[in-house]
MILUM-403000 format. One record per residue: residue number from 1; chain; x, y, z of N, C-alpha, C, O in turn. Coordinates in nm, 4 decimals. Each point is the difference from the previous one (the first is absolute). Example, Ala and Ser with C-alpha at 12.3 -4.5 7.8 and 13.67 -1.06 7.14 Angstrom:
    k  c       n_u       n_v       n_w      ca_u      ca_v      ca_w       c_u       c_v       c_w       o_u       o_v       o_w
    1  A    1.3190   -0.5690    0.7800   -0.0890    0.1190    0.0000    0.0900    0.1200    0.0000    0.1036   -0.0019    0.0665
    2  A   -0.1386    0.1069   -0.1385    0.0820    0.1190    0.0060   -0.0770    0.1090    0.0730    0.0509    0.1108    0.0169
//
This chain:
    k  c       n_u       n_v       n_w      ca_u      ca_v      ca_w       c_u       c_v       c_w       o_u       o_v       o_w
    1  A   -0.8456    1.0368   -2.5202    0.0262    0.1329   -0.0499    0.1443    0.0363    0.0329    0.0474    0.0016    0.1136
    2  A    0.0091    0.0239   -0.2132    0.1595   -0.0302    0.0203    0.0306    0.2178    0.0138   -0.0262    0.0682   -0.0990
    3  A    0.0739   -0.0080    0.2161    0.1000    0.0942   -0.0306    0.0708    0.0456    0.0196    0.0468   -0.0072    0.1136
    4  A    0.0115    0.0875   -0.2127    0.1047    0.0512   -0.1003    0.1156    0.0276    0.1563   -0.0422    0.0714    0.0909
    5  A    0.1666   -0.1295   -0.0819    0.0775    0.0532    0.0436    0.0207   -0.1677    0.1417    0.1042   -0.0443    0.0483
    6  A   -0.1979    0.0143   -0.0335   -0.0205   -0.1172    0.0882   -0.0052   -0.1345   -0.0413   -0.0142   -0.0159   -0.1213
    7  A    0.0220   -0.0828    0.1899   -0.0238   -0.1832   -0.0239    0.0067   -0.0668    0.1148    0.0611    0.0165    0.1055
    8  A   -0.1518   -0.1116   -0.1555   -0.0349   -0.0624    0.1163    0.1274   -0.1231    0.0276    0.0681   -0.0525   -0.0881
    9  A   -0.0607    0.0257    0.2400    0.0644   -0.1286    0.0594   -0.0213   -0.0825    0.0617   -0.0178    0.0506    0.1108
   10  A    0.0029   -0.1749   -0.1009   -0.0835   -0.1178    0.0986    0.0700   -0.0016    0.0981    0.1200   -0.0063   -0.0263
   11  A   -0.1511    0.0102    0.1524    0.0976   -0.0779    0.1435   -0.0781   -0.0920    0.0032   -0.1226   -0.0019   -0.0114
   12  A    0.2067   -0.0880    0.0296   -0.0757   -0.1235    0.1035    0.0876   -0.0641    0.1020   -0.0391   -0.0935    0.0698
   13  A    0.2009    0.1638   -0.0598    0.0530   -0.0081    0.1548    0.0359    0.1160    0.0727   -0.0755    0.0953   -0.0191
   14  A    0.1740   -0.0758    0.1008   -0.0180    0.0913    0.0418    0.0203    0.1773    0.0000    0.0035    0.0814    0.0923
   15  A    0.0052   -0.0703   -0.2108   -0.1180    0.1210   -0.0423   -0.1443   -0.0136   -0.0174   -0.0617    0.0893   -0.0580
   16  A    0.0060   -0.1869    0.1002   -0.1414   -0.0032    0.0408   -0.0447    0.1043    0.1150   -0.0985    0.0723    0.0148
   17  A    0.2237   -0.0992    0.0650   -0.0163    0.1235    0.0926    0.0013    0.1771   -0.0138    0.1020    0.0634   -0.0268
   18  A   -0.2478    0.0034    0.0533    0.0503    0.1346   -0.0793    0.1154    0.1194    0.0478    0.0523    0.1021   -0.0446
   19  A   -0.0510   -0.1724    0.1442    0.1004    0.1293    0.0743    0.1416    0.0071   -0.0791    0.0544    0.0908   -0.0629
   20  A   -0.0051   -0.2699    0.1025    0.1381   -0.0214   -0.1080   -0.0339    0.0545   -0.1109    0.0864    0.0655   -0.0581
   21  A   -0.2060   -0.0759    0.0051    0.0140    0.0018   -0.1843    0.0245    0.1671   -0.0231    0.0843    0.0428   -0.0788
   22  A   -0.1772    0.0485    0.1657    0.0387    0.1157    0.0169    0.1261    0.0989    0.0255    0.0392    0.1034   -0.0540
   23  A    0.0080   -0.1876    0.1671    0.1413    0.0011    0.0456    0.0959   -0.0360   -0.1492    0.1075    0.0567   -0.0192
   24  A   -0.1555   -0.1414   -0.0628    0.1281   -0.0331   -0.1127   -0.0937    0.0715   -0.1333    0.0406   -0.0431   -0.1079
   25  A   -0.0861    0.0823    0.1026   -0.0950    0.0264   -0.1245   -0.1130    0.1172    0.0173   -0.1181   -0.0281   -0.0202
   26  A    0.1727    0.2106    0.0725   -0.1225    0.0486    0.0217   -0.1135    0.0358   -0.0434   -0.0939    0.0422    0.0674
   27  A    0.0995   -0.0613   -0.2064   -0.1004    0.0343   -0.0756   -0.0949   -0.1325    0.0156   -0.1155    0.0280   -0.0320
   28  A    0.1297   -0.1487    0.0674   -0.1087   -0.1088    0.0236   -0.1474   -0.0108    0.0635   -0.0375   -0.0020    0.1172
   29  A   -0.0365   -0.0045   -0.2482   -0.0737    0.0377    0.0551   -0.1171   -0.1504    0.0135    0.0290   -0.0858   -0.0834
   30  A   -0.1112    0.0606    0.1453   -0.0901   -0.0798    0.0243   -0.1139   -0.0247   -0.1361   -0.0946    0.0762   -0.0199
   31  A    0.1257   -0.1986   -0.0671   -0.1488    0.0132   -0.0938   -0.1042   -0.1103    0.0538   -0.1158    0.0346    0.0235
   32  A    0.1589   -0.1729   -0.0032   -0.0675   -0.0851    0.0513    0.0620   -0.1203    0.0148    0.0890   -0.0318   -0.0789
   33  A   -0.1237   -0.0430    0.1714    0.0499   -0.1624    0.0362   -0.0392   -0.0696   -0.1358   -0.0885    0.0472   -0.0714
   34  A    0.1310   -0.1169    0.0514   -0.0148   -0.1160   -0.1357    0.1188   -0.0914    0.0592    0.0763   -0.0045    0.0965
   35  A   -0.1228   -0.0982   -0.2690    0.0634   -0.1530   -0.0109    0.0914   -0.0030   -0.1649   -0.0331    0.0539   -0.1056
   36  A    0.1250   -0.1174    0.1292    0.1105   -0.0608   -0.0617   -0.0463   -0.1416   -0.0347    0.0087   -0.0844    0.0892
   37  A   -0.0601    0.0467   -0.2164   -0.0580   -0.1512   -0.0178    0.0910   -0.0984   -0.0284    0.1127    0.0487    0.0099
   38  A   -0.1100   -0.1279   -0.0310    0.0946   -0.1129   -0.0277    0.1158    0.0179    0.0702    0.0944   -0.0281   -0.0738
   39  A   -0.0578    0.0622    0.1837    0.1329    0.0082    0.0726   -0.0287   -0.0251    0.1705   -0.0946    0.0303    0.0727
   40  A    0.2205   -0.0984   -0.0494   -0.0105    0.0573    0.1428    0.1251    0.0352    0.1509    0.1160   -0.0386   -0.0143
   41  A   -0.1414    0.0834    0.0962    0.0796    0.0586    0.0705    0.0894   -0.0916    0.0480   -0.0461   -0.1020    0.0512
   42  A    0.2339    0.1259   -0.0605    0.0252   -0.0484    0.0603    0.1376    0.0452    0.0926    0.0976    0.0273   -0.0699
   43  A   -0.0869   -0.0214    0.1475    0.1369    0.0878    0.0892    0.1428   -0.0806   -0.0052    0.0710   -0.0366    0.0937
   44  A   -0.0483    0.0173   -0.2731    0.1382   -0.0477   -0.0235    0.0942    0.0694   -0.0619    0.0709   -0.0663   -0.0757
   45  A   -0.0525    0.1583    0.0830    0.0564    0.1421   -0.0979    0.0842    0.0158    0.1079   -0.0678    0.0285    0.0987
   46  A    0.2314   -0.0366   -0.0638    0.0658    0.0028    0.0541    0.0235    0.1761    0.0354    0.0003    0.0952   -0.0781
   47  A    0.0160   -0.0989    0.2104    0.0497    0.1648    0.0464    0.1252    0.0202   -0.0105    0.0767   -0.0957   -0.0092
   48  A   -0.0318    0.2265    0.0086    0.0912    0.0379   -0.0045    0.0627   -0.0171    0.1424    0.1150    0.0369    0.0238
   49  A   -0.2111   -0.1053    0.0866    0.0258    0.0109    0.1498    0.0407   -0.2075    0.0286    0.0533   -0.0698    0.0862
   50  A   -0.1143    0.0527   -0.2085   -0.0332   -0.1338    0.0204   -0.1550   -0.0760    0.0097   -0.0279   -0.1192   -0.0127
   51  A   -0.0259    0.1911    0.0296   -0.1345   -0.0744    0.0272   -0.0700    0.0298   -0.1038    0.0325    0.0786   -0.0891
   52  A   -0.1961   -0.1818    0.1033   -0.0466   -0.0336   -0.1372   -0.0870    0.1495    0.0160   -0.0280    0.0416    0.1124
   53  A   -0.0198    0.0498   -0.2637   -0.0692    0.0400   -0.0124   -0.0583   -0.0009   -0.1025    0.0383   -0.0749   -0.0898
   54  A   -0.1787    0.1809    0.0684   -0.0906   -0.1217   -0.0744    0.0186    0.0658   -0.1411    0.0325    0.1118   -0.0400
   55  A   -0.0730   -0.2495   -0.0263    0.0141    0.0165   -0.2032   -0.1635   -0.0976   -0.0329   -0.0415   -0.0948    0.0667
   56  A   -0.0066    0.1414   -0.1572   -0.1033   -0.1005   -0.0640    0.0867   -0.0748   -0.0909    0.1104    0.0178   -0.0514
   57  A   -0.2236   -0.1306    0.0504    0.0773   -0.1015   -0.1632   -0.1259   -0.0097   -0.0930   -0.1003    0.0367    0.0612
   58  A    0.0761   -0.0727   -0.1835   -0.0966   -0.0599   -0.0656   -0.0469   -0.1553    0.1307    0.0785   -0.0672    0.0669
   59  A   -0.2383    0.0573   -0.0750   -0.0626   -0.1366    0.0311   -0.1095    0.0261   -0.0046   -0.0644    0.0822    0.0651
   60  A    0.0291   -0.1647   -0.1586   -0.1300   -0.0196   -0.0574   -0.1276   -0.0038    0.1083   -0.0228   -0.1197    0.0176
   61  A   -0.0511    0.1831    0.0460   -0.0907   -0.0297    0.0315   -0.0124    0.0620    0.1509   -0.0990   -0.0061    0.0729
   62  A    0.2058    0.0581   -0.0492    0.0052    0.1018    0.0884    0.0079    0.1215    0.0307    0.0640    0.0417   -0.0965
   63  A   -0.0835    0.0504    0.1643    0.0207    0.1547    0.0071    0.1178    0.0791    0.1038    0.0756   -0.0459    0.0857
   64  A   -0.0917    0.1433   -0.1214    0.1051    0.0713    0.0955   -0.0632    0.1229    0.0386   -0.0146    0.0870   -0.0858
   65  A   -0.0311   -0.0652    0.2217   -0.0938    0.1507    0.0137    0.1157    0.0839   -0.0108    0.1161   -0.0398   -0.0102
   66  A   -0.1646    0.1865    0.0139    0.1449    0.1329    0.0146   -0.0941    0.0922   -0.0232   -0.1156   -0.0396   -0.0151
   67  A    0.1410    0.1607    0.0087   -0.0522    0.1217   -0.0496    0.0614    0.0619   -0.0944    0.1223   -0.0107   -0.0077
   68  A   -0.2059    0.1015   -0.0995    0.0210    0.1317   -0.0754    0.0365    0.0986    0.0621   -0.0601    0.0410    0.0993
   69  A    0.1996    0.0313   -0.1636    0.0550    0.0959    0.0686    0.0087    0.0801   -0.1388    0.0607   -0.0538   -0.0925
   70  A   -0.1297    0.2038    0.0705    0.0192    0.0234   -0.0881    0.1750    0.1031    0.0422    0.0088    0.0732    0.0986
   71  A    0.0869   -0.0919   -0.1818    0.1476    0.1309    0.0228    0.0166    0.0602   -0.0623   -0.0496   -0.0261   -0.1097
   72  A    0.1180    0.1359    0.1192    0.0553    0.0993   -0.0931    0.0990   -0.1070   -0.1398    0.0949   -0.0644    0.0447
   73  A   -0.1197    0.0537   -0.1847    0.1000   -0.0878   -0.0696    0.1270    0.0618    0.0475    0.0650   -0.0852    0.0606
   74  A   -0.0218    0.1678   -0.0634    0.1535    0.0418    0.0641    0.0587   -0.0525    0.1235    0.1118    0.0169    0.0487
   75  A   -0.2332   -0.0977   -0.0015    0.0685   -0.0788    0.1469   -0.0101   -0.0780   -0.0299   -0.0295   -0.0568    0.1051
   76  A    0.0272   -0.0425   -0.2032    0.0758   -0.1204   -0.0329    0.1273   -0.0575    0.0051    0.0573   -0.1089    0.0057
   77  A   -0.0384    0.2274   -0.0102    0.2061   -0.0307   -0.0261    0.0147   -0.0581    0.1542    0.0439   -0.1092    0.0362
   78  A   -0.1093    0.2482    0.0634    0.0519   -0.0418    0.1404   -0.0525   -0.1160    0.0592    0.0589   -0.0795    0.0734
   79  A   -0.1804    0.0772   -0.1140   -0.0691   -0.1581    0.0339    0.1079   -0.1151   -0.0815    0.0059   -0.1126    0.0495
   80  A    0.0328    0.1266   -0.1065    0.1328   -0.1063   -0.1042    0.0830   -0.0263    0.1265    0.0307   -0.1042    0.0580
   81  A   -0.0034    0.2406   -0.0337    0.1529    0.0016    0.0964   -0.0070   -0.0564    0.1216    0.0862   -0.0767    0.0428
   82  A   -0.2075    0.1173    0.0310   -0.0669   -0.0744    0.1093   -0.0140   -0.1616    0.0321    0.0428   -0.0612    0.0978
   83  A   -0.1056    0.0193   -0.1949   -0.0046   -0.1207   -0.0344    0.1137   -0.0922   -0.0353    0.0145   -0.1216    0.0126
   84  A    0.0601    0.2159   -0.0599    0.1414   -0.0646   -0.0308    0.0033   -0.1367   -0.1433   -0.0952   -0.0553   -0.0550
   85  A    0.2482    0.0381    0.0322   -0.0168   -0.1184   -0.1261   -0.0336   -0.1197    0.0301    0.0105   -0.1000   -0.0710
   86  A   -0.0511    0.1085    0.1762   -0.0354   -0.1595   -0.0174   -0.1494    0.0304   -0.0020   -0.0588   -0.0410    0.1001
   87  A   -0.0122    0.1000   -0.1861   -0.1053   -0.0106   -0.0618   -0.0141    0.0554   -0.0712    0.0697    0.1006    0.0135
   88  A   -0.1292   -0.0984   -0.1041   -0.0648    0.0402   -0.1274   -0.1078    0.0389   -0.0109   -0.0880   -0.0473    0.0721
   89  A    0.0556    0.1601   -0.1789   -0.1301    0.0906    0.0324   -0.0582   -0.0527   -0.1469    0.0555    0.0013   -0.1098
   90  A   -0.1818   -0.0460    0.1464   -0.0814   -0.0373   -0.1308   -0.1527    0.0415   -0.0134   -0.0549    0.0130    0.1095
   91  A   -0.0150    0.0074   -0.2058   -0.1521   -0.0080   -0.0322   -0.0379   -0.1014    0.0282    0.0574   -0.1072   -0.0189
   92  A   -0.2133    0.1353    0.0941   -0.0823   -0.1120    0.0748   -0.1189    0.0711   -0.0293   -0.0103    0.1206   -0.0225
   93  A   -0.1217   -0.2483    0.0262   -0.1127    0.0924    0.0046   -0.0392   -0.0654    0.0960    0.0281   -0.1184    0.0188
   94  A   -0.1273    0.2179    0.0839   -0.0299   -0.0792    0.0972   -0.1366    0.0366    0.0179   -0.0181    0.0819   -0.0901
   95  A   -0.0811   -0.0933    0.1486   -0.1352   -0.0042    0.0509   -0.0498    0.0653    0.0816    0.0244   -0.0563    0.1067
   96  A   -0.1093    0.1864   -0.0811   -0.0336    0.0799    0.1052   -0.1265   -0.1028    0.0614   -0.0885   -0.0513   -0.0684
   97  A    0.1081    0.0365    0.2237   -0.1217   -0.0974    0.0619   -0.0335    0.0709    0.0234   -0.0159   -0.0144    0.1212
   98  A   -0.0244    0.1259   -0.1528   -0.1603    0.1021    0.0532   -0.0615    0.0146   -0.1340   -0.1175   -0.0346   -0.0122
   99  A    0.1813    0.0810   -0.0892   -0.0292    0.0461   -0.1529   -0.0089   -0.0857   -0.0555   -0.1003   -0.0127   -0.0702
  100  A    0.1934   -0.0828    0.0727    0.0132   -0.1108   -0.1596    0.0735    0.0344   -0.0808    0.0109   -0.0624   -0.1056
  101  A    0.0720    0.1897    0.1374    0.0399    0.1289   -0.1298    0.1490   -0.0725   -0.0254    0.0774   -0.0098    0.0953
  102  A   -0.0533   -0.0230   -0.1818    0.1113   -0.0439   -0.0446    0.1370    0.0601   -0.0093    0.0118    0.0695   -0.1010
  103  A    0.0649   -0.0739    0.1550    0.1814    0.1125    0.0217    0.0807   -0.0281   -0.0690    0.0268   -0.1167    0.0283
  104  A    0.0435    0.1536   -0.1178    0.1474   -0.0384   -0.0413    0.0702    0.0524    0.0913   -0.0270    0.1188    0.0176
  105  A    0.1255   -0.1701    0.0631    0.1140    0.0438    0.0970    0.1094   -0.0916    0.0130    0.0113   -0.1180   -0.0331
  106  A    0.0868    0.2193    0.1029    0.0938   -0.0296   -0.0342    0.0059   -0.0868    0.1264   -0.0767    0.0289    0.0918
  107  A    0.1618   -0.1340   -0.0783    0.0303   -0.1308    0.0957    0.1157   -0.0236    0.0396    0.0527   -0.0427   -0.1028
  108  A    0.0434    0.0407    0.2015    0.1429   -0.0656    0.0327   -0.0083   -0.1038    0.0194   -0.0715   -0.0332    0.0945
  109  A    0.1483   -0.0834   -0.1832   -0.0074   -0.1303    0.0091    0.1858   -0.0509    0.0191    0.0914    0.0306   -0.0766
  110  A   -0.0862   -0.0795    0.1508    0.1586   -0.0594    0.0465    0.0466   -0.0571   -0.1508   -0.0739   -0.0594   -0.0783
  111  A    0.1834    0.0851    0.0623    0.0849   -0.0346   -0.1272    0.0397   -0.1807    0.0949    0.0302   -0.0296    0.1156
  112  A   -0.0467   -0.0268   -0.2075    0.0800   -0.1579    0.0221    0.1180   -0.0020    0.0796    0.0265   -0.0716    0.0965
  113  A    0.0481    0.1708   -0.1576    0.1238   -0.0334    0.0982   -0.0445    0.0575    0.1649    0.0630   -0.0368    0.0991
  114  A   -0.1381    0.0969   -0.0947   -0.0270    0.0532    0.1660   -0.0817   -0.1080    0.1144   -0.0063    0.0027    0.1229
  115  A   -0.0491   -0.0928   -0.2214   -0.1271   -0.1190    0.0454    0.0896   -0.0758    0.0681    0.1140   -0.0263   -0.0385
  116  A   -0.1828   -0.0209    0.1741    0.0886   -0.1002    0.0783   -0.1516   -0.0448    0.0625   -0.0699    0.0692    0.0739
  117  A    0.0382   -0.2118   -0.1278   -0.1201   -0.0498    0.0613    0.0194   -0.0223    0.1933   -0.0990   -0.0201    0.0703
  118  A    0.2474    0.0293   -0.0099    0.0340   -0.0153    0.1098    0.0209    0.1114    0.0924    0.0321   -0.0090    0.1185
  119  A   -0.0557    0.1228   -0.1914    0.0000    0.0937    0.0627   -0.1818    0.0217    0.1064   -0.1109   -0.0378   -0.0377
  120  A    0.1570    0.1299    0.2067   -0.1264   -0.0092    0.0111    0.0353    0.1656    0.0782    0.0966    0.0601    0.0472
  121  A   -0.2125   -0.0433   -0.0659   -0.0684    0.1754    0.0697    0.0686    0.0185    0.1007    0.0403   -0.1044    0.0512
  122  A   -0.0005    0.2294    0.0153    0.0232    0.0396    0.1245   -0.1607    0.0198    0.0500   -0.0928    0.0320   -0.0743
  123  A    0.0825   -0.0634    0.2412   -0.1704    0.0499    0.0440   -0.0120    0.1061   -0.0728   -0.0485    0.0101   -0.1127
  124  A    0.0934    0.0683    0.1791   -0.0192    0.1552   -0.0449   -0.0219    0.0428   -0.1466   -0.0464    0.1139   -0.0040
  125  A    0.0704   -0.1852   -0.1536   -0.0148    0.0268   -0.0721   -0.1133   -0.0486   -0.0286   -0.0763    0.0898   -0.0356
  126  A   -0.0078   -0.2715    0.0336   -0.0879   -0.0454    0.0233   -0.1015    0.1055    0.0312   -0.0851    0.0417   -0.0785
  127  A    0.1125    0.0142    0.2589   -0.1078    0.0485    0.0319   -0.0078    0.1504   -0.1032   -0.1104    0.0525   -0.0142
  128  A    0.2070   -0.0041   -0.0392   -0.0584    0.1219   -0.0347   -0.0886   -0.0087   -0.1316   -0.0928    0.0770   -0.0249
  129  A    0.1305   -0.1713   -0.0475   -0.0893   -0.0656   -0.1131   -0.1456   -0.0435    0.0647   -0.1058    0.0207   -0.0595
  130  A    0.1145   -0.0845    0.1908   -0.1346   -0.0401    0.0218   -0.1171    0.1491    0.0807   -0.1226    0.0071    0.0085
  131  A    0.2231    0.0816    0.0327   -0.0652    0.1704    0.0499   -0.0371    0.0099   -0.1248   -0.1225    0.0099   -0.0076
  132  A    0.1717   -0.0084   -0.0860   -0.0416    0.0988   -0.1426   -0.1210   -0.0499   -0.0483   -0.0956    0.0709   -0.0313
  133  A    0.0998   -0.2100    0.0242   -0.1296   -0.0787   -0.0570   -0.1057    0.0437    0.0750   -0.0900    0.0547   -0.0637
  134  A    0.0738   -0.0666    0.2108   -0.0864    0.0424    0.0983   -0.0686    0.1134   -0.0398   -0.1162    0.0097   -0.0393
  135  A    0.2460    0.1195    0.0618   -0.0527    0.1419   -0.0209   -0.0800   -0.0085   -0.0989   -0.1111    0.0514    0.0130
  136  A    0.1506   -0.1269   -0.1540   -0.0694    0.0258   -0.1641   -0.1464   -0.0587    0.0134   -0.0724    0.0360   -0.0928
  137  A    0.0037   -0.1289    0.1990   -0.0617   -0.0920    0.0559   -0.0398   -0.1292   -0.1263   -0.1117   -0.0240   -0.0460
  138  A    0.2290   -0.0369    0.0157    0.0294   -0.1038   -0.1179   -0.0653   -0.1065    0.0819   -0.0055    0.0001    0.1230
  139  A   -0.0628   -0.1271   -0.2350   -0.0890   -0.0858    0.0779    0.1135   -0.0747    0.0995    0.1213   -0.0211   -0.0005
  140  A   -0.2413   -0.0062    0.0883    0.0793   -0.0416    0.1254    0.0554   -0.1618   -0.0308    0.1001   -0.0490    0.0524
  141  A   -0.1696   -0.0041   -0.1276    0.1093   -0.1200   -0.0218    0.0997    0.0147   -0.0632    0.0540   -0.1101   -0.0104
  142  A    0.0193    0.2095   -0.0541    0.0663    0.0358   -0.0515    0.1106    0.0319    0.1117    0.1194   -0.0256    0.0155
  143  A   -0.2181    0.0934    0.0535    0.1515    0.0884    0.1327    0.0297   -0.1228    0.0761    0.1049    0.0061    0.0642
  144  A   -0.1767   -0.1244   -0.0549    0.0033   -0.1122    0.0952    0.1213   -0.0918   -0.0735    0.0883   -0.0336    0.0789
  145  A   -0.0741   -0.0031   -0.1912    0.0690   -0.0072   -0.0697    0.1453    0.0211   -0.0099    0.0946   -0.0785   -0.0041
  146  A   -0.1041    0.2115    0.0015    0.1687    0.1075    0.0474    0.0327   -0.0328    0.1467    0.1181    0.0035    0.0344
  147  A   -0.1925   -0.0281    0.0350    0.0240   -0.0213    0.1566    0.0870   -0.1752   -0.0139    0.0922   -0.0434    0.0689
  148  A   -0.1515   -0.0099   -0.1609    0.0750   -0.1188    0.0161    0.1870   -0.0149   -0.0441    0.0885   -0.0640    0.0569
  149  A   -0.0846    0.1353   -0.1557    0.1213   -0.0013   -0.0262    0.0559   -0.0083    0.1519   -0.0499    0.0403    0.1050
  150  A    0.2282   -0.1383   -0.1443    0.0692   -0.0247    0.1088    0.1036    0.1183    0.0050    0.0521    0.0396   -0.1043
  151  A   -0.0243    0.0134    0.2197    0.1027    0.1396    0.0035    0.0986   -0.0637    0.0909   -0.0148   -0.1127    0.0474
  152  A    0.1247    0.1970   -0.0238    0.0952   -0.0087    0.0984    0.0232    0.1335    0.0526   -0.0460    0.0997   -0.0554
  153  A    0.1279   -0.0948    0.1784    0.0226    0.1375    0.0869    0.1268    0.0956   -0.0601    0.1174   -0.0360    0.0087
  154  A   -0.1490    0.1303   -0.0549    0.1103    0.0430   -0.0345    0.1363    0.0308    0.0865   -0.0341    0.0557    0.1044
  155  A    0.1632   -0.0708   -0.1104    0.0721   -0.0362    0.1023    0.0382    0.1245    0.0031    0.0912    0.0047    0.0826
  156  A   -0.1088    0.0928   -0.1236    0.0394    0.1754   -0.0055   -0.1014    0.0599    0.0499   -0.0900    0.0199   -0.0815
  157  A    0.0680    0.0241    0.2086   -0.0895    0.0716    0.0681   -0.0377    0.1176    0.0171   -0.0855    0.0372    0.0804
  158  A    0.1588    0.0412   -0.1692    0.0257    0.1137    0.0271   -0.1061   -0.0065   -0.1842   -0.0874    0.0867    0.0029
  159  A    0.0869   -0.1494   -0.1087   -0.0988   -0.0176   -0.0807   -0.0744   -0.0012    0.0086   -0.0828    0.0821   -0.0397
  160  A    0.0625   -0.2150    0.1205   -0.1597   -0.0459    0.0371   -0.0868    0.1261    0.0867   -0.1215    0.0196   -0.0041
  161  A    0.2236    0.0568    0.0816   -0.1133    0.0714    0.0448   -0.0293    0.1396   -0.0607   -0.0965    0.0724    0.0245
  162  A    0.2098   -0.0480   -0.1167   -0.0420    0.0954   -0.0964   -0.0862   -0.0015   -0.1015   -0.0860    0.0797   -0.0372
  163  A    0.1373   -0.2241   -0.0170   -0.1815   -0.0317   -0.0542   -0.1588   -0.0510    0.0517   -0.1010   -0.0200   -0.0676
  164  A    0.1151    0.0127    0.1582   -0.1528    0.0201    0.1475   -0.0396    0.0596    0.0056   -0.1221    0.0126    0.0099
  165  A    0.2379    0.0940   -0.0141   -0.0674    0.1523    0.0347   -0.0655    0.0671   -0.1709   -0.1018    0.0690   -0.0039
  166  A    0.1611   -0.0962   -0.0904   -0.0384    0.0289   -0.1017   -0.1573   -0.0805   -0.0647   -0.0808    0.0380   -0.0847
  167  A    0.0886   -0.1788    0.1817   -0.1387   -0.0302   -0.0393   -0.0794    0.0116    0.0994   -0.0621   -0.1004    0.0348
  168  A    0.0501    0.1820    0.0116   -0.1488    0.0372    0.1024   -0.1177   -0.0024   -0.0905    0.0298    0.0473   -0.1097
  169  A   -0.1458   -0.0838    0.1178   -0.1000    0.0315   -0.0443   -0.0381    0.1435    0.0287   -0.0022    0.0712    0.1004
  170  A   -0.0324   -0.0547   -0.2527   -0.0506    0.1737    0.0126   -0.1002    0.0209    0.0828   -0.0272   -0.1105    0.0468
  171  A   -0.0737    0.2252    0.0172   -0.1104   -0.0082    0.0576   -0.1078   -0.0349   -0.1085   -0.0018    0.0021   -0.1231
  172  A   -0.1065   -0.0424    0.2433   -0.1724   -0.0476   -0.0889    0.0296   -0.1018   -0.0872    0.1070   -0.0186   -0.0580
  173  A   -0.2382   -0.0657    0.0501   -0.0396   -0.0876   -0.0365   -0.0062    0.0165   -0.1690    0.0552    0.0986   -0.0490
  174  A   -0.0891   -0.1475    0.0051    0.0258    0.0144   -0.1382   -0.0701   -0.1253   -0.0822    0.0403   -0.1162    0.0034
  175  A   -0.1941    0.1822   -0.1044   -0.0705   -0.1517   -0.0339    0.0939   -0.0261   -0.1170    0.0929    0.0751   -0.0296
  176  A   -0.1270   -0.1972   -0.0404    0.0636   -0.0818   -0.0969    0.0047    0.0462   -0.1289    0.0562   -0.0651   -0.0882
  177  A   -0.1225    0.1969    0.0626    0.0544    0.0991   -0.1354    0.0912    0.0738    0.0624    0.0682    0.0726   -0.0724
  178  A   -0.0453   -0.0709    0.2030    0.1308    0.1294    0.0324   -0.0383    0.1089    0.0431    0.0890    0.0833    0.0171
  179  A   -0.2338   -0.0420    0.0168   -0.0192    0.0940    0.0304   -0.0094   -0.0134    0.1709    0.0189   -0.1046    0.0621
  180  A   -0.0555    0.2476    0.0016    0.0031    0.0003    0.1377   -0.1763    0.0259    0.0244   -0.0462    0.0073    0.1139
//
């Protein structure tokens, strides 16, 4: 049920987390965890810091969990700006795992020139992708998964712990539709 004034957006890195997504996007609101089919996650989308963050690709036979965020359409632009050019905002349909209910949303996928298969995660970005999955309670082989990716320490500390502090887990438990 699509409305008037809103559209939906998939996270599946770290705006998975709701506080950030809130923090960059206030109108975000929670519709449901779902899947991205034929694609899958990978943290080669070069930062503006240097390190890898994450982009899907097409692959056949795999998925990518994230959530429905329904936004205001007028915060697109800033979600553009946020995200920056080295990605690109496209239509995706993806899969509600509670409903089945089918989404058109919109997706940031790394433009080619931003892809560096050698690029790898700072911890801290890793882990805030792997808080978000948690909070959303996405299947756990899935979050086991994200835990494997290889990271490095970010050598700017004064980052790393600004983004720590930004990924605290919210309070309460939270089952696997998102509710408390």
């Amino acid at each position: 049920m699509s409305i008037p004034g809103f559209t939906c957006y998939f996270a599946y890195g770290s705006n998975l987390h709701l506080e950030r997504m809130r923090a960059r996007i206030a109108s975000a609101q929670l519709v449901e965890t779902a899947v991205l089919s034929h694609h899958i996650l990978k943290f080669n989308k070069r930062g503006r810091d240097g390190s890898g963050k994450c982009s899907v690709a097409e692959y056949a036979g795999h998925h990518v969990a994230g959530v429905v965020y329904r936004i205001r359409s007028g915060h697109l632009s800033r979600l553009d700006r946020i995200e920056g050019t080295g990605y690109r905002r496209r239509l995706v349909l993806v899969r509600g795992l509670q409903t089945e209910r089918a989404y058109k949303a919109h997706c940031y996928v790394a433009r080619s020139v931003a892809v560096d298969d050698d690029c790898v995660a700072y911890d801290w970005y890793r882990d805030l992708v792997v808080t978000g999955a948690e909070y959303h309670g996405l299947p756990p082989a899935y979050i086991e998964r994200l835990k494997q990716f290889p990271v490095r320490v970010d050598p700017n500390p004064h980052r790393h712990r600004q983004q720590l502090a930004a990924s605290r887990p919210e309070p309460g438990p939270r089952s696997r539709n998102g509710r408390r």
